[in-house]
N, C-alpha and C positions, 0 to 999 in steps of 0.2 A: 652657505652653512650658517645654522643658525645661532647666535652665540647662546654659551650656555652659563650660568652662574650657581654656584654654590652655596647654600645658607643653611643654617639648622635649622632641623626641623620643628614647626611648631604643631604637627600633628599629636594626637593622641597613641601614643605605642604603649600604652597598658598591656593591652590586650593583643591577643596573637592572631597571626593578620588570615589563620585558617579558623579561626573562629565559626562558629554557626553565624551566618550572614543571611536567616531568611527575611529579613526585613532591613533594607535598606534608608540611611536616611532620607524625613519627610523631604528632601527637596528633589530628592530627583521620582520621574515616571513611576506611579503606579504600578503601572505595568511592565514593567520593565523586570524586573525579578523573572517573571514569568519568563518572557523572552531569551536568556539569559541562555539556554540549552540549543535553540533552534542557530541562534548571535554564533558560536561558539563555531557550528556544524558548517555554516556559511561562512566564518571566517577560517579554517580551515581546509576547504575547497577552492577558496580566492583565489585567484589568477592573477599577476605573473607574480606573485608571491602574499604570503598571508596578509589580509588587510579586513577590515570590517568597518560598519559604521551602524551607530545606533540611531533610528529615524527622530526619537522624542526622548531625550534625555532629563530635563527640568520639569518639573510636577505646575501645573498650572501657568500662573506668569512669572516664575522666576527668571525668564529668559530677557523677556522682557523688563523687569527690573533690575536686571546688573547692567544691562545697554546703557538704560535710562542713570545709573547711577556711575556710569564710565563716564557717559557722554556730559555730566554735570561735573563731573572731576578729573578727565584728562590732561596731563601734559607730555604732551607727544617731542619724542626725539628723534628726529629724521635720521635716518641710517642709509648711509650707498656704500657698496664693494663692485667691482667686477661681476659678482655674484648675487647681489641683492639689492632690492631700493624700497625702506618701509618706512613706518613710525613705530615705533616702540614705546609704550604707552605708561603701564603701572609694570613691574617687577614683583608680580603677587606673591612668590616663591618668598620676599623680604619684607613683606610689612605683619604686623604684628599689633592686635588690641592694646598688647600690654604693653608696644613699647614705649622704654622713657624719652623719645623723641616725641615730643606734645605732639606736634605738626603731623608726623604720621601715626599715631593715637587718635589724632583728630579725624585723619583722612580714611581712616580706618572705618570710624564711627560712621563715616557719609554713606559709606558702602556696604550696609550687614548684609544685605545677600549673596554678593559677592567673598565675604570673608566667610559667611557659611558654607560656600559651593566649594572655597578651596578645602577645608576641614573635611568637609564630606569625600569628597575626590580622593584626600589620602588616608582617611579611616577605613582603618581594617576590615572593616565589614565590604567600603567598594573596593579595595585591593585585592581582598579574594575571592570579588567576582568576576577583576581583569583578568585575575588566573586564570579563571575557569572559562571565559572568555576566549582567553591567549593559548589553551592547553598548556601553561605554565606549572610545575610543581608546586603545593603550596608552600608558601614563607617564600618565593623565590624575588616576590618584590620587597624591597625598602620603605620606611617612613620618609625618606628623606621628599622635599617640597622642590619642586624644581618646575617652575612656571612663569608666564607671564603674558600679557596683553599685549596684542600683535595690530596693527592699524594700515591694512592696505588700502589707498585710495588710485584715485585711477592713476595709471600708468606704472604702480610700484606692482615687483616680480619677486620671484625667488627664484635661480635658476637650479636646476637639476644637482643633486646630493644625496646622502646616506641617511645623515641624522647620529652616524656613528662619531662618540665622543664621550670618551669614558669609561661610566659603569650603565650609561642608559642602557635601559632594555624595551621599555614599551612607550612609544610615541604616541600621543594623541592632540584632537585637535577640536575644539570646540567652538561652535559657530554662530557668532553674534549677529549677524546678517540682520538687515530687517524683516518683521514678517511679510509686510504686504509693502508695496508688490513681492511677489515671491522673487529672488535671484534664478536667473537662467545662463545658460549655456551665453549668450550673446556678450553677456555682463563682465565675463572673463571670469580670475582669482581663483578658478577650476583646480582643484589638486589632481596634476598629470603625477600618471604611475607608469612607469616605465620596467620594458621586462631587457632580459640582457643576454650577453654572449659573451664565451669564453673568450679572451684577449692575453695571451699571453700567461701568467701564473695566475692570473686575476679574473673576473668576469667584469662587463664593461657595459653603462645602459645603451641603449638604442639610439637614435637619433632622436625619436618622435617617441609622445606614452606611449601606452595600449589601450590606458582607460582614464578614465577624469571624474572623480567627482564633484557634484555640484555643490558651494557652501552654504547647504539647506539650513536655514534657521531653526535653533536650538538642536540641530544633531549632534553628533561625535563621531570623528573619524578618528582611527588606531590603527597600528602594526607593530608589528615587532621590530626593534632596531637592529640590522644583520647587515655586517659588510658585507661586500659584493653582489647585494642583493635590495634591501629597501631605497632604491631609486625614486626620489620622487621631486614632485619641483609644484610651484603654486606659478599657476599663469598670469598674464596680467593681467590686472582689472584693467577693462575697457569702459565699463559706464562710468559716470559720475555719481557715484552712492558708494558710502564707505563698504571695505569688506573687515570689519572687528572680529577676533578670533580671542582665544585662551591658546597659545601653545606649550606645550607642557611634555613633561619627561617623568616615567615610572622610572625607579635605576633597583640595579639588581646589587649584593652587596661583593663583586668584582668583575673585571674586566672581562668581557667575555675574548673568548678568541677568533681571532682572525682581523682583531684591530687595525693592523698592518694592512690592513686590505682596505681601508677607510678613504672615502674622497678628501678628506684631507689631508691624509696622509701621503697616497699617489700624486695628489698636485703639487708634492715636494719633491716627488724622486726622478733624479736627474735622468734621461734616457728612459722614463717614463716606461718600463719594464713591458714591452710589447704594447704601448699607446701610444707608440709616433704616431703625432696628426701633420707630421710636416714633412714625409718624404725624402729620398736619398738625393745626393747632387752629381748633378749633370756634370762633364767636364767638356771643355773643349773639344769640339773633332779637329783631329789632327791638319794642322796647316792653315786652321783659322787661328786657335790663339796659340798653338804651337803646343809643349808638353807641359809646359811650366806654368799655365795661365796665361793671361790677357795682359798687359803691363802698357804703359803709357807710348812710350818707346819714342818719342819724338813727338807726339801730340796727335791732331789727326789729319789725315790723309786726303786729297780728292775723293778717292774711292769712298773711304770713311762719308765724307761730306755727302756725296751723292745719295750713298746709303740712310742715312740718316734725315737729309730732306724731303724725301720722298712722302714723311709722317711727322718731323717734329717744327714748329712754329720756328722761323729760321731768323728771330728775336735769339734764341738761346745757342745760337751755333756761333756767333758773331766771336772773334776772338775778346772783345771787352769785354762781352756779357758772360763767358767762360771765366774772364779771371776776375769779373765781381763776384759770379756762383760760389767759386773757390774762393776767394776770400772770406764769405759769410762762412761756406761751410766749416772751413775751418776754426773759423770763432767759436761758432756755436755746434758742431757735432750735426747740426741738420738744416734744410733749408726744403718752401715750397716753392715748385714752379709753378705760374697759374696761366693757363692756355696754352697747357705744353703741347698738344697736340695741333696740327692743320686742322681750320675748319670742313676742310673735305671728309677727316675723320668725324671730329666730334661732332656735328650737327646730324651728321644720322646717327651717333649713338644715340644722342640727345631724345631721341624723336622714338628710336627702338626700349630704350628704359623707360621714360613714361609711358607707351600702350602696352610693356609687360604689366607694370602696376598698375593701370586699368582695368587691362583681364583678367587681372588675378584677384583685385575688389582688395589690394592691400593699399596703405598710405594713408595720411588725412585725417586721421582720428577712425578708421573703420576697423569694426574688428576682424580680428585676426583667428577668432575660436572656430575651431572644426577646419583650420586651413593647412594643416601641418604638412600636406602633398604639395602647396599652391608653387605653379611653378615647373614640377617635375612633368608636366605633358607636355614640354618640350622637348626634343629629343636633344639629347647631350648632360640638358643640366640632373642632379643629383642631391636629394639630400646626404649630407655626411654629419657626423657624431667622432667619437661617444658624446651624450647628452651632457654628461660631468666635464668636457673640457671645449665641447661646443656645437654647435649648429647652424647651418647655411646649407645653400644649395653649392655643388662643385660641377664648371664644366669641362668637359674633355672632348673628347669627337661626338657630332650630332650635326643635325641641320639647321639648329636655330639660327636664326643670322645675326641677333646680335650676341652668341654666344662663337661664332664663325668670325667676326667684326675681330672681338676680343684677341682668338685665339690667332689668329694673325698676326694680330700686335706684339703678342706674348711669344711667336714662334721666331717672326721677323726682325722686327727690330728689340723688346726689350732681354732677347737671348742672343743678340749678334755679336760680335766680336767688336764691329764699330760703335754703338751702342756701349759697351763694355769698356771702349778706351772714352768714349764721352766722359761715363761717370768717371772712369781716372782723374780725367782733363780738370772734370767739375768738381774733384774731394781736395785733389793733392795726394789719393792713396795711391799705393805701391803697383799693387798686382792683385788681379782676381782671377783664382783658380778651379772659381765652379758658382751654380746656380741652381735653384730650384725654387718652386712658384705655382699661385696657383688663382682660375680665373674664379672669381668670388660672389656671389651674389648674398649678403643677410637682406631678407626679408622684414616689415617695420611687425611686431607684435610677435615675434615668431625668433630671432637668431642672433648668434652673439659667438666670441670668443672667449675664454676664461685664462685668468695667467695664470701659468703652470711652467716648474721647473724642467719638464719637457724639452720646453723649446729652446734649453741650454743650446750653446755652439762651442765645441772646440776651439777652433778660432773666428776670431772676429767677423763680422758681418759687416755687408752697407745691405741696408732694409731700403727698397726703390717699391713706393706703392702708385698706382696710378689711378687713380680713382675719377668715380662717375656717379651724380646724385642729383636729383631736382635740384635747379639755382642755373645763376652764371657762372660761378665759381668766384665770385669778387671775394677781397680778403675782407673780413668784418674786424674793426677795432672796436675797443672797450674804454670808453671816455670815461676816467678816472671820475672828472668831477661832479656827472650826474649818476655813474655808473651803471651806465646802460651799452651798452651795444651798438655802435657805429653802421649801419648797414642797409638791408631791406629785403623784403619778399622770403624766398627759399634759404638764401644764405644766410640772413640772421637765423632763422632757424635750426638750420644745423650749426651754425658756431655758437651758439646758446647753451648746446648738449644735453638741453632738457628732452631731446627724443632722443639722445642716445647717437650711437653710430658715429664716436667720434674712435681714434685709436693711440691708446694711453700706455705708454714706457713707465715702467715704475722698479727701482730697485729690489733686490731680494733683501731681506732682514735674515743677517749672519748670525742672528740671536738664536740659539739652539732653540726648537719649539717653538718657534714666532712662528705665526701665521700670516701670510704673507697675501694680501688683497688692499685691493683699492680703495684708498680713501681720500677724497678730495680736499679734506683736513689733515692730515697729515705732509710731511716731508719727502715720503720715499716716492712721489711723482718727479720725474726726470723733466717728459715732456706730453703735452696732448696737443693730438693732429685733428683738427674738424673735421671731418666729412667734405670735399669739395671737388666741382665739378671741373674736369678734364685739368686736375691737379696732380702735376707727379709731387712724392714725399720722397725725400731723402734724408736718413738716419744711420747714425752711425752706432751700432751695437754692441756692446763684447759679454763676454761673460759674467754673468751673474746680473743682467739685465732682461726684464721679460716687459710681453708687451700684450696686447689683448686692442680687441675689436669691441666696445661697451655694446650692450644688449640695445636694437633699434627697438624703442618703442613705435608701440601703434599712430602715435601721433606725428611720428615722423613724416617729414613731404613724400619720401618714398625708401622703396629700398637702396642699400648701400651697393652699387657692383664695383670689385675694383680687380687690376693685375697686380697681384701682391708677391714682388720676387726677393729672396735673399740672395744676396752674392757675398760666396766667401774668400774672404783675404788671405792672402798670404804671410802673416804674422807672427810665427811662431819664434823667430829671430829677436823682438819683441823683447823688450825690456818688461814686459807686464805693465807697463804705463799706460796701456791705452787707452784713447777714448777718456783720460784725466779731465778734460776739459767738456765732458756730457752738457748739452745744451739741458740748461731745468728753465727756460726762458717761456713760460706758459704754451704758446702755442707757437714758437720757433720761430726762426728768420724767414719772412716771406720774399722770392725771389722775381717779384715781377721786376720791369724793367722798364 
């Protein structure tokens, strides 16, 4: 979501914004006046909901002068959430010729084309020709200035959103791109439009767009802002060349309806109103954990042990290495295991996930545009959605082998009963009376998780992920005094998190109307898990803790597959204490041995 700010307007509202507008300020297109009827007829007919775009918008080289006069006076503020990664540049909506801050007075001065473009854009004359555009009523837009300068460079996203926020009504976006070489499809930064389906009281976008535009220098892309419907997300940039924008907001003078229905708004609502993306829980069959759950009950068994050798490095079965496990975990709320599996297991994963990402032309800096299927000619795996709360591929039954590999793991040992009392042995928890899980694959340029109140629990959780990713899985430390990264090859890499795909706990904000997403400047991070190979994670959960999958960039070694199960506790007896002692320890107790 993109943030939105407030300021007075310093437009000209003399005059009424249905005014006679056949002549448009000198700065934009000639021709464009002209066009204005045919603009209208075509954005009206748009698929999967009204959108349009004007091919030549700036009369001559204006286009090329505001670049030029951005790129001589930028200061860029890097921005990341769960949901975005950009620079954010000027805040045009707030600077002002006349104001008494010298400095932006000054900065004002560096830029006339730029401060003419914004005047122009909200004078009444091109206000009532977004109407006529939008098939808007006239007067239905505002003077008010709501814009600013957008800076995606390679690898920055915006992921899938409304734009719903407020009083906005008409969204637009203008395209600073360089002219030559022209931006293509390959380039990324493509603005995905996505169409939807009813979900519950809501409608809900797809997994993948339907359509993309390119960000053709000096055009302008538009839509209307409408819950449950203007879905849209900007892809990443994959080449090395800036992608500079205007993004900007018409606002209408109230709220329109069906605000409630806003992707902000739903990634707050607990039980997520017909958007469960995480499935009902399994329980026990009867005579493995009995009726009551799984419970420690003496510790484990021969049988247990047999069971569990058969796949887990028998390093972590040893009764020392159980009550080091559980001693960390208890400290800290979480601990990783690394080389949890036999190599009889992992070396043919090993070997099955890198020739996926070879055939699929994903990983490594390559792009990822036009690949939204890449993957699904597997049988088994799946893209799933919604686009607004996430995107991956899901396996279930098929013949892939290494999605058969996985589901094995997931069927055999990490839903067994003996399994089940491990993780007892290894927390100090009570009882687990159910599970539910799922085999995962995000792809690098293409998939992510989003935190959403959704994925509330009644009661408490242990989160058991097992993951699988280019590397060896070694643990990568962070040497305070050069401050770099301890490591090498794949695994610094992904413990970097500059590709993304690591998977981040972060508090809700009990502040009425807080907006609740990632910032890696802020406080409310708990804990973040790198990405690592044949790494089981263990995390202790409760409510009012959400957690997310970070968007794999393109640049990532590959994609992320992991078996990602919750097992829920038996806690309700529970003083409400729990989990007081939440690991916030960067990236948690690593449990090698």
């Amino acid at each position: 979501m993109v943030s939105s700010s407030s300021f007075p307007s310093t437009a000209d509202s003399s005059a009424d914004s249905s005014a006679d507008s056949s002549s448009l300020p000198p700065i934009f297109s000639k021709t464009l006046s002209n066009s204005i009827p045919s603009l209208a007829e075509e954005y009206s007919k748009a698929l999967p909901f009204p959108h349009g775009r004007i091919e030549t918008l700036l009369e001559g080289n204006n286009c090329n002068q505001i670049l030029e006069e951005l790129k001589g006076n930028l200061k860029a503020t890097f921005k990341e959430s769960d949901l975005f990664k950009f620079y954010q540049t000027i805040d045009v909506g707030n600077l002002s010729p006349t104001s008494p801050d010298p400095d932006q007075a000054n900065l004002c001065s560096k830029m006339p084309t730029l401060m003419s473009l914004k005047q122009s854009l909200y004078s009444p004359t091109f206000r009532s020709k977004i109407e006529t555009l939008c098939n808007l009523p006239p007067n239905t837009l505002t003077d008010r200035i709501d814009c600013a300068v957008n800076l995606h460079t390679k690898g920055c996203h915006l992921l899938c959103h409304d734009d719903v926020i407020g009083t906005r009504k008409i969204s637009y976006i203008i395209y600073l791109t360089d002219e030559e070489p022209e931006w293509t499809t390959a380039d990324g930064g493509l603005l995905e439009i996505y169409d939807s389906s009813v979900s519950g009281v809501n409608r809900s976008p797809n997994a993948t767009p339907s359509k993309t535009l390119i960000p053709k220098h000096n055009s302008m892309a538009y839509f209307e802002v409408c819950p449950n419907k203007s879905f849209h997300s900007v892809q990443e940039v994959f080449a090395d060349r800036p992608r500079m924008s205007i993004q900007g907001w018409y606002h209408c003078s109230s709220v329109p309806e069906g605000v409630s229905g806003a992707t902000l708004n739903r990634l707050k609502e607990v039980g997520g109103r017909g958007e469960d993306t995480e499935g009902d829980y399994s329980r026990w069959k009867k005579g493995v954990g009995g009726p009551g759950g799984v419970s420690e009950s003496g510790g484990l068994t021969a049988t247990d042990l047999e069971v569990l050798k058969k796949y887990i490095n028998e390093t972590y079965l040893t009764e020392s290495s159980i009550a080091q496990i559980r001693s960390r975990f208890e400290s800290d709320s979480s601990i990783q295991l690394r080389s949890f599996l036999l190599p009889s297991w992992s070396s043919k994963i090993k070997e099955l996930i890198t020739s996926h990402d070879l055939e699929d032309g994903l990983g490594r800096g390559k792009s990822s545009a036009e690949k939204y299927s890449a993957g699904e000619q597997r049988k088994g795996w799946k893209v799933i959605g919604p686009a607004h709360k996430q995107r991956m591929l899901e396996f279930n039954d098929g013949d892939d082998e290494l999605g058969t590999i996985l589901k094995k793991l997931k069927d055999d040992l990490l839903t067994s009963a003996a399994y089940a009392k491990f993780l007892l042995c290894c927390t100090g928890l009570d009882e687990i009376v159910g599970y539910r899980g799922k085999i995962r694959r995000f792809r690098p340029g293409l998939d992510y998780t989003v935190a959403h109140y959704g994925i509330f629990t009644e009661r408490s959780v242990l989160d058991g992920t097992l993951c699988f990713v280019e590397g060896e899985g070694k643990q990568v430390l962070y040497d305070e005094a050069t401050g770099e990264l301890v490591g090498g090859g794949d695994d610094e890499e992904w413990g970097g998190g500059e590709g993304g795909g690591f998977e981040c706990y972060i508090a809700a904000d009990e502040k009425e109307g807080a907006v609740d997403e990632y910032d890696p400047d802020d406080d409310s991070e708990l804990l973040s898990v790198s990405a690592s190979f044949n790494t089981m994670s263990l995390c202790y959960r409760n409510f009012g803790t959400m957690r997310f999958v970070k968007y794999v960039g393109s640049s990532a070694p590959g994609s992320r597959f992991d078996i990602s199960l919750e097992y829920e506790l038996n806690d309700y007896d529970d003083s409400g204490d729990d989990g007081e002692e939440e690991g916030e320890g960067g990236e948690g107790s690593d449990g090698d041995n």
